[in-house]
C-alpha positions as CSV (number, residue, x, y, z in Angstrom):
1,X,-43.8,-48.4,23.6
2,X,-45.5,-46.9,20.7
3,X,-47.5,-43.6,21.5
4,X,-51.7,-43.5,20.9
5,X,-52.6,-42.4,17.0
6,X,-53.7,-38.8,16.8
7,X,-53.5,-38.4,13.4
8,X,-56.5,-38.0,11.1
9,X,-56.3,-41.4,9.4
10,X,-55.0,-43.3,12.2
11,X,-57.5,-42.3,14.4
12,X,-60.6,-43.1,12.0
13,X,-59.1,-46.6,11.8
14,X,-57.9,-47.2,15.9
15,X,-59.5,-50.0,17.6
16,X,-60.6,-49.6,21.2
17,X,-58.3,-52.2,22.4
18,X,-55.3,-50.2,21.3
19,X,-56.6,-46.8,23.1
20,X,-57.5,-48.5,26.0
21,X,-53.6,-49.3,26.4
22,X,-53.0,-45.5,26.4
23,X,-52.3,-43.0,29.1
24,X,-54.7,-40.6,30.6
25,X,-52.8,-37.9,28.6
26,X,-52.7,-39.9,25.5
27,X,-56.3,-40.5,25.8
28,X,-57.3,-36.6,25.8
29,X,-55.0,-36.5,22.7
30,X,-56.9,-38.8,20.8
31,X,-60.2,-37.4,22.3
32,X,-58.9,-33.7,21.0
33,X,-57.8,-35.3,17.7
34,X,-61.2,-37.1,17.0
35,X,-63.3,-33.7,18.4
36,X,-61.0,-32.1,15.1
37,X,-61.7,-34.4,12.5
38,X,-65.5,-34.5,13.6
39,X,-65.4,-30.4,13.3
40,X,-64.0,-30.4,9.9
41,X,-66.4,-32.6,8.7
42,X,-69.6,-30.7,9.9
43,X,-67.7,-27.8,8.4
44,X,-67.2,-29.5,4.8
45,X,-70.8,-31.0,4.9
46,X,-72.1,-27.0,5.8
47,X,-70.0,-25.0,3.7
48,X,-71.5,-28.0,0.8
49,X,-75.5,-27.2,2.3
50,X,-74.5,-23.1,1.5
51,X,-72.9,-23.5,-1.7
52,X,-76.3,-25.4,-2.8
53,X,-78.6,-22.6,-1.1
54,X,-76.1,-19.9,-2.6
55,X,-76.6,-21.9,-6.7
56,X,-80.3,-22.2,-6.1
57,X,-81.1,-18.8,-4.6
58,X,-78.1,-17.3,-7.6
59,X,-81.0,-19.2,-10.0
60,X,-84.1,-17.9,-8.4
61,X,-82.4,-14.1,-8.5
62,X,-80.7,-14.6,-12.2
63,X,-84.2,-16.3,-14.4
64,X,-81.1,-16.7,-17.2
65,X,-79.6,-19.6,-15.4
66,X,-83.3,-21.3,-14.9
67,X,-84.8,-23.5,-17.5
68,X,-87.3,-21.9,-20.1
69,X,-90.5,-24.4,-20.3
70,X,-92.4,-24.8,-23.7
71,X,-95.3,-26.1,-23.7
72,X,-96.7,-27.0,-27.5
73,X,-100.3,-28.0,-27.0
74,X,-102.2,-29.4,-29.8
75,X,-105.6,-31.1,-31.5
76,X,-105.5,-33.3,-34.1
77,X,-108.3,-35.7,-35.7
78,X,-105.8,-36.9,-38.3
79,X,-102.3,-36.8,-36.7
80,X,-101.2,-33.7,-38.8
81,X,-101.4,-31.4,-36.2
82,X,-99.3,-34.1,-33.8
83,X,-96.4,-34.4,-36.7
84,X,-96.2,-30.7,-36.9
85,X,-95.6,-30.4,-33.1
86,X,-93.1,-33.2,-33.1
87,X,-91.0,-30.8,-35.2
88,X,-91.8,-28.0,-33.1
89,X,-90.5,-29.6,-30.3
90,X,-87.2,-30.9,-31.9
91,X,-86.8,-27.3,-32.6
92,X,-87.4,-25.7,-29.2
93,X,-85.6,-28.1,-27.8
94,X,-82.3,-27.1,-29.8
95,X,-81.8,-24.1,-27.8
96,X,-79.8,-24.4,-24.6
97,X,-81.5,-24.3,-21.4
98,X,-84.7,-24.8,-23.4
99,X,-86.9,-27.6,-22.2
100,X,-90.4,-28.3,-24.5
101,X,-93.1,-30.3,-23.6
102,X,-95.9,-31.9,-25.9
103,X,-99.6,-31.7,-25.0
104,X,-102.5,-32.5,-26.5
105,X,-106.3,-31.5,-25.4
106,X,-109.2,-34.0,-24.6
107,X,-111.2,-35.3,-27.5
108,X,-114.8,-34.0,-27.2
109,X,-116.0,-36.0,-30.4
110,X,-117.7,-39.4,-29.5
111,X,-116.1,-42.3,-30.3
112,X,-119.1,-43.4,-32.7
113,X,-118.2,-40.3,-34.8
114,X,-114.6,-41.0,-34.2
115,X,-115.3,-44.4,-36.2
116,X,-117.2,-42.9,-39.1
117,X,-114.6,-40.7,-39.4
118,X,-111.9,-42.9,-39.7
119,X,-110.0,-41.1,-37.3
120,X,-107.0,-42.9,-36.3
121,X,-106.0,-43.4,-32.8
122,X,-104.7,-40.4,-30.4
123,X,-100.7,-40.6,-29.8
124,X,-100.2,-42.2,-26.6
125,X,-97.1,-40.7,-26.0
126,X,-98.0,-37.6,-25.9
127,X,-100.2,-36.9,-22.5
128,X,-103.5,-35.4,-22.1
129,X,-103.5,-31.8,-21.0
130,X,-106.3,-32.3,-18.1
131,X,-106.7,-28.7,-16.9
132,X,-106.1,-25.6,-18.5
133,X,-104.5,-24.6,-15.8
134,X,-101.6,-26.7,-16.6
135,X,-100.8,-23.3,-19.0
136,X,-99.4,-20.9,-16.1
137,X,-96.4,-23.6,-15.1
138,X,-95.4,-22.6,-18.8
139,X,-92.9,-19.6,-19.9
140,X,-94.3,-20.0,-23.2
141,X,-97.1,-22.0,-25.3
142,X,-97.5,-22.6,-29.3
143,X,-101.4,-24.0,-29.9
144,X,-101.6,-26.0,-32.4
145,X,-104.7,-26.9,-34.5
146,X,-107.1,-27.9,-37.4
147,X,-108.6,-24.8,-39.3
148,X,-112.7,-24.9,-39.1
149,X,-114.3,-22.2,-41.1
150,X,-111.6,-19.6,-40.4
151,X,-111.2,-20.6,-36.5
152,X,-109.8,-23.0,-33.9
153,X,-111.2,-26.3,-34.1
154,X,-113.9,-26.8,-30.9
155,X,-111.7,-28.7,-29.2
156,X,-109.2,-26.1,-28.7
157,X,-111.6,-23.7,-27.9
158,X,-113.0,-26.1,-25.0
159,X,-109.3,-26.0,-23.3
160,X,-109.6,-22.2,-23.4
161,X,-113.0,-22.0,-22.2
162,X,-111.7,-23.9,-19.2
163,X,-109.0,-21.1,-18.3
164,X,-111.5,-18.9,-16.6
165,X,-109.7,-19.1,-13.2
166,X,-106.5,-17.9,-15.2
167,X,-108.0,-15.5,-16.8
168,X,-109.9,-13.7,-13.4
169,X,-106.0,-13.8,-12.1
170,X,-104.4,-13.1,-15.4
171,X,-101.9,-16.0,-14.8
172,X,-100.8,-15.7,-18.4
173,X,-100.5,-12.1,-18.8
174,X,-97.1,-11.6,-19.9
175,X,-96.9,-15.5,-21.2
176,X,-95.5,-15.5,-25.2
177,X,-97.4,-17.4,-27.5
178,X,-98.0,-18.8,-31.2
179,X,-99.8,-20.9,-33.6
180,X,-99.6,-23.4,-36.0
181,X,-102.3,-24.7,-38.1
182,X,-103.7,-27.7,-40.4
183,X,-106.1,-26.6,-43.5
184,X,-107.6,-28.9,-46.0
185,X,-106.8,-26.5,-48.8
186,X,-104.8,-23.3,-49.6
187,X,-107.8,-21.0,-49.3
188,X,-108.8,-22.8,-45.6
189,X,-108.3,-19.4,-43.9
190,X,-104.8,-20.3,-42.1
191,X,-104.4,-16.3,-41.3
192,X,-107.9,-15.5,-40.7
193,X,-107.3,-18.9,-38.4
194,X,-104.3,-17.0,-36.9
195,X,-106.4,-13.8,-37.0
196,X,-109.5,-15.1,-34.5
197,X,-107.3,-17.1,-32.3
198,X,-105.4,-14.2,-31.4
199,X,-108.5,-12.8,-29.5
200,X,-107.6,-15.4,-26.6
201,X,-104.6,-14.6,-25.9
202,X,-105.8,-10.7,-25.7
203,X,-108.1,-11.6,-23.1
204,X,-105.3,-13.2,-20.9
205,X,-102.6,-10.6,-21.4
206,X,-100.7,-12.9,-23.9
207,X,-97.7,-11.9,-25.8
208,X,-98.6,-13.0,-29.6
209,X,-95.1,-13.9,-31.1
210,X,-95.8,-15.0,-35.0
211,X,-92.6,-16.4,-36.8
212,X,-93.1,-13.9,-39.4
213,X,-90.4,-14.0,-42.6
214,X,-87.6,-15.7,-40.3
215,X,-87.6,-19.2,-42.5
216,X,-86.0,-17.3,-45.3
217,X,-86.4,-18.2,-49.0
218,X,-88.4,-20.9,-47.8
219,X,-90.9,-18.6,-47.2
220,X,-90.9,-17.3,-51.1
221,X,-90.0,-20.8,-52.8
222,X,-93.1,-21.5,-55.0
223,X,-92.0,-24.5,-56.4
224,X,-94.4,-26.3,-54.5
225,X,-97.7,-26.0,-52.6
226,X,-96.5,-25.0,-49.0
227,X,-98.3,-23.7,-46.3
228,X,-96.2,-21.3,-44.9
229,X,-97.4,-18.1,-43.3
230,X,-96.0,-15.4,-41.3
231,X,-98.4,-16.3,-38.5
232,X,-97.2,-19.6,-38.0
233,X,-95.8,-22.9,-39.3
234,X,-98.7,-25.2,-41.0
235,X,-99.8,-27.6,-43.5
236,X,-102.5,-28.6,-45.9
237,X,-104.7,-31.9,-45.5
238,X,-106.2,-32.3,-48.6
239,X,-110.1,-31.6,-49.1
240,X,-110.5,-35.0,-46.6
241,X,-108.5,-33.8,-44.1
242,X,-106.3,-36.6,-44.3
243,X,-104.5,-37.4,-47.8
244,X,-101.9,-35.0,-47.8
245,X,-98.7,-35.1,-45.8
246,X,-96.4,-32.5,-43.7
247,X,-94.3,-31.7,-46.8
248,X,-90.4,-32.1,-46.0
249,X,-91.0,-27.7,-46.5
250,X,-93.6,-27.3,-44.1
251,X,-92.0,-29.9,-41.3
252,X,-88.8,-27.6,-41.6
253,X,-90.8,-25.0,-40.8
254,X,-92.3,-26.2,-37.9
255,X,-88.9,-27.1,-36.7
256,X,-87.8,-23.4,-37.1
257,X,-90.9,-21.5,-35.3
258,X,-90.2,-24.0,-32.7
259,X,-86.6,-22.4,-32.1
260,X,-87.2,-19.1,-32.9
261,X,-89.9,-19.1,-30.2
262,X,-88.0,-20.5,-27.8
263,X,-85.4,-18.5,-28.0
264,X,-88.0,-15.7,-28.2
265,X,-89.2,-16.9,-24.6
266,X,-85.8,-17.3,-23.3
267,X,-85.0,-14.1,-23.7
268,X,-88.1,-12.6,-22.1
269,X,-87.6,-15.2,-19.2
270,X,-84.3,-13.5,-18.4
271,X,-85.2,-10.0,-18.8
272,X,-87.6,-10.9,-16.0
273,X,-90.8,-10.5,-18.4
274,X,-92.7,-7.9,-19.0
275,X,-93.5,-5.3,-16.8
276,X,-97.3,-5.6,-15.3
């Protein structure tokens, strides 16, 4: 008569009506057996829970393995601003283990002005930064905006107003940053723009990162009207605000200071930052 299964494979598939045929001996065989291939398995499933534990706790110790968040936060009344920081995005997101997020700040205009204005609707795909506090879950942030007079436009400045509780606990201390701009004309201030921005990221410990001369010759081509500025990537409107495009030039731009500064940011992420 044929003996009970001990094997591994035998024994996951026995039926009860073929053990119960076996001897007492036979029986403590197949319960020994069974005890074996349950212990192995607990084993396997443990040694898997501790390799997990060991990657995640390897990533929490080594900041190089982790993912370097970008956060490119933006207004625009006329969607310039938005195109530029589609290109910044593309760019950011070039760079392995880089991942870049589009936001853009509340309106604050009415939407009776809105309307006189001719403003065209807000991009719907890109979501609504709610809180400035949304800022410290990033390892890096461009701001993006329209020029008025030489400064951010109010609608920027609203979202930093809001950071009050960041600033009291200097959240972003440490945190690099950038700009990019939109002026109606060539004399619409972009580095004074750059210039009086840079005050709020003092006041929060920020680390201002322009893109300086790193485009290359596009920097120096005069060919045609560009605006390209050490300070950060940008375009002009037109006297409107609206009737001029992001040239081919200035979108490659954008797409460049997006890479640069994320690569910028990586780097920092895995040298741990700077010291406080």
């Amino acid at each position: 008569m044929r003996c009970c299964p001990v094997s591994t494979k035998e024994i996951t598939v026995a039926a009860p009506a073929r053990r119960a045929q076996c001897s007492p001996l036979q029986r403590l065989l197949y319960i020994y057996a069974r005890s074996v291939v349950d212990s192995r398995s607990s084993t396997h499933q443990k040694l898997t829970e501790e390799e997990d534990d060991r990657q995640s706790l390897h990533c929490a110790m080594d900041p190089s393995m982790a993912v370097t968040k970008i956060y490119v936060v933006y207004y625009s009344t006329y969607g310039h601003v938005a195109r530029l920081a589609e290109e910044i995005k593309k760019g950011a997101d070039s760079v392995a283990g880089v991942e870049a997020t589009i936001w853009q700040v509340a309106e604050t205009l009415p939407e009776e002005a809105l309307a006189k204005m001719h403003a065209p609707a807000k991009r719907e795909e890109h979501p609504v930064m709610v809180s400035g506090r949304q800022l410290a879950d990033a390892d890096g942030v461009l701001f993006g905006f329209p020029a008025r007079f030489g400064m951010m436009a109010a609608q920027m400045k609203a979202l930093f107003d809001s950071t009050g509780g960041l600033w009291q606990a200097q959240a972003l201390a440490g945190k690099p940053a950038g700009f990019f701009f939109a002026l109606g004309t060539q004399g619409g201030g972009q580095e004074e723009t750059a210039l009086t921005a840079v005050s709020q990221l003092a006041h929060h410990g920020m680390v201002f990162v322009p893109v300086g001369y790193t485009f290359g010759e596009g920097m120096f081509d005069m060919d045609e009207v560009r605006c390209c500025s050490p300070y950060g990537s940008g375009t002009f409107a037109g006297k409107d605000g609206k009737s001029r495009l992001p040239s081919d030039a200035e979108l490659q731009m954008a797409a460049h200071q997006g890479s640069y500064f994320a690569a910028f940011a990586k780097k920092l992420k895995a040298g741990a930052g700077v010291v406080a």
